[in-house]
N, C-alpha and C positions, 0 to 999 in steps of 0.2 A: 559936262562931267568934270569933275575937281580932280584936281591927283596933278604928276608930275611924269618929266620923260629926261632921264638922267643914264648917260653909259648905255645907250644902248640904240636899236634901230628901230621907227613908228611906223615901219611897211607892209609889218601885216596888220598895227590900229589901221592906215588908211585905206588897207584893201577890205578892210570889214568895215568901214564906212563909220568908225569913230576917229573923233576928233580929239585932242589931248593939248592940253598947254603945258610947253616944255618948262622944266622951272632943271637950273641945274645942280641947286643947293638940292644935296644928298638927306639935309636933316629936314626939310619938309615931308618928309615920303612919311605915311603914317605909320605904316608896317618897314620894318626894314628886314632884307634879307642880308646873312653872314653870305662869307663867300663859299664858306663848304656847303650852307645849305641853300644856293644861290646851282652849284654843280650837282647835288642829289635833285635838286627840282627838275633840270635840265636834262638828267638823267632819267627820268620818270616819264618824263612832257615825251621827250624825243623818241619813246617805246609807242605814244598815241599815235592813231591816225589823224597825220594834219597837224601836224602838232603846232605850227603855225598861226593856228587857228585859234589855238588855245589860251587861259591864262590861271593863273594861279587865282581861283575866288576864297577869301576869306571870312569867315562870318561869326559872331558869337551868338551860340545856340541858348547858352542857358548858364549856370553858374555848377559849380563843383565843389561844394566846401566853401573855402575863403579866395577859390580862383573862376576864373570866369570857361566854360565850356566853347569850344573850338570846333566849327565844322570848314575842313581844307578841301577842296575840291578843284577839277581843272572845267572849265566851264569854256563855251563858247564867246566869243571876245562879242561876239556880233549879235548880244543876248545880255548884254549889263543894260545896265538901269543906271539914268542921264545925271545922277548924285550919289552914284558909286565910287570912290576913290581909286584912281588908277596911276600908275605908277609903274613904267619901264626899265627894271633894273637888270642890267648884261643883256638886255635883248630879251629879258622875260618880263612878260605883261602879267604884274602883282595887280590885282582888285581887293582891296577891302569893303563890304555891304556899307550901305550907307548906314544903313541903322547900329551898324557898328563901332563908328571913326570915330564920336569921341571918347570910347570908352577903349578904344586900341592905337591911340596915338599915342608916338614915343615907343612899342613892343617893338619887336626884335624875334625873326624868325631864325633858327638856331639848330644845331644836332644836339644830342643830348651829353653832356660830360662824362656820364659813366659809360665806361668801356665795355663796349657789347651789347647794348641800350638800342632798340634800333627806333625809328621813325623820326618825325620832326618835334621840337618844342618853341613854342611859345613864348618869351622871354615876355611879361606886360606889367608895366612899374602903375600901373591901375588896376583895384581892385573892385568887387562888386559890395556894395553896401550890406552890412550886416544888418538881417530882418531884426527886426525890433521885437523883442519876445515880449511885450506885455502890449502887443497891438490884438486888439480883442479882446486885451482882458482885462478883467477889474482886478489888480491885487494891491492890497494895501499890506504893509510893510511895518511890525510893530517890533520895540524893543530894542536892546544895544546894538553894537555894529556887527558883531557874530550871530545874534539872532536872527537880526536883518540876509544879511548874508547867505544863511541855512536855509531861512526860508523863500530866498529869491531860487537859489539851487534848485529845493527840491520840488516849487511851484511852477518855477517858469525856465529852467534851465535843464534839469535833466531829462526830463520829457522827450528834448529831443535830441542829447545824446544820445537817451535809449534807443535810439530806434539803428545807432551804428554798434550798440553793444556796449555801452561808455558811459562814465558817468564822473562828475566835477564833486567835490568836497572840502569842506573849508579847515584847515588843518588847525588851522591859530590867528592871530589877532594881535597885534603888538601896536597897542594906541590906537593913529586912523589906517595901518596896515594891516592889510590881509594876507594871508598865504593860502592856496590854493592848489590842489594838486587832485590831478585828473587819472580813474581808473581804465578798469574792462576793457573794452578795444582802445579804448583812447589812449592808454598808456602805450609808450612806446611806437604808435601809429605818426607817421613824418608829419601829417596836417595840426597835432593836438596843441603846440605849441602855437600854430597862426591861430586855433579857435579858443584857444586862451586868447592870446591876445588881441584879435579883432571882434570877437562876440563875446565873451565872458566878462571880462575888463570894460568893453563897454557898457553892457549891460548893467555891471556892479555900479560903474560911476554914475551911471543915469536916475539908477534906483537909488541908490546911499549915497551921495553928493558928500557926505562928512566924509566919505573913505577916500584919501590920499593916494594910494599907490596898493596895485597886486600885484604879489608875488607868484611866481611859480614854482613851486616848490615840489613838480611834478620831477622821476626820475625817470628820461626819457630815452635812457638807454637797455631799461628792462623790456620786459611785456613779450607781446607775440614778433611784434612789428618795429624794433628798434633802430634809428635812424643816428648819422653821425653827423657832425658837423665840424 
């Protein structure tokens, strides 16, 4: 099993019959816990039966937008899998899935900043790859950079905004710039500016290679769902 044993005690890994090699550099650990949410884990674990027994299993389920999907659970230590990442922080046994690690190395397990917010977050400087809207499909792309543009929107882009209530539109054009600004649920909704930016923008540059640089030109503080920053 890969992983690390740093700050803390390996007496219940060796009473469950795994092994661990101790590394004591804090930044190999793939997952890191903060320290408040390092006490809320602890706080949790220590209401189980046996909690001794236990470790914090972490795994990515699936994607969410432009973030990757999170299943946290406390699982039995003497029931990981031999290329599971494990890692003893304050005396708690963190597991990352194997099929997870290189996609959750460097995160950061965390409380939430807004006040009153309750459960754990995520902190992960990795993203999941933006699907490729024109896999499967034939479209070909005629006309100046605004034509182009309109028609990539409303072939292969809003299709599947629609399905959150949203939709993308091309506002103007200034040389090889675009401007771009996103409706219906997407306005105002906290994800619309990461799906401007990591599917839209890509998409545009993929398809019209002559366009430069988009804008967003969306106003992100209207709509139903307005977010601040």
């Amino acid at each position: 099993m890969s992983g690390s044993d740093v700050s803390g005690s390996s007496t219940d890994l060796a009473d469950a019959g795994v092994t661990t090699e101790v590394v004591e550099d804090a930044d190999a650990f793939v997952l890191t816990l903060t320290t408040e949410a390092l006490a809320k884990v602890h706080e949790i674990r220590d209401g189980e039966d046996e909690p001794g027994t236990l470790c914090l299993r972490v795994e990515i389920t699936g994607t969410a937008g432009t973030e990757y999907a999170y299943d946290l659970a406390f699982a039995e230590i003497s029931s990981l899998e031999a290329e599971d990442d494990l890692s003893v922080q304050d005396g708690l046994s963190v597991v990352v899935a194997a099929e997870s690690i290189d996609r959750m190395r460097g995160a950061t397990l965390d409380l939430p900043r807004t006040s009153g917010q309750a459960g754990l977050v995520i902190r992960n400087p990795n993203r999941p790859t933006p699907p490729n809207p024109f896999e499967g499909r034939d479209i070909v792309l005629t006309g100046d950079i605004a034509e182009k543009v309109t028609q990539l929107l409303v072939e292969s882009i809003n299709p599947g905004l629609a399905s959150h209530g949203g939709f993308a539109e091309l506002v103007g054009v200034d040389d090889t710039t675009v401007f771009i600004t996103m409706g219906g649920g997407c306005q105002g909704c906290a994800m619309s500016a990461a799906t401007l930016r990591d599917g839209i923008q890509t998409a545009i540059r993929e398809a019209i290679p002559e366009v430069t640089e988009i804008i967003d030109a969306t106003d992100h503080t209207a709509g139903d769902n307005p977010f601040y920053t």
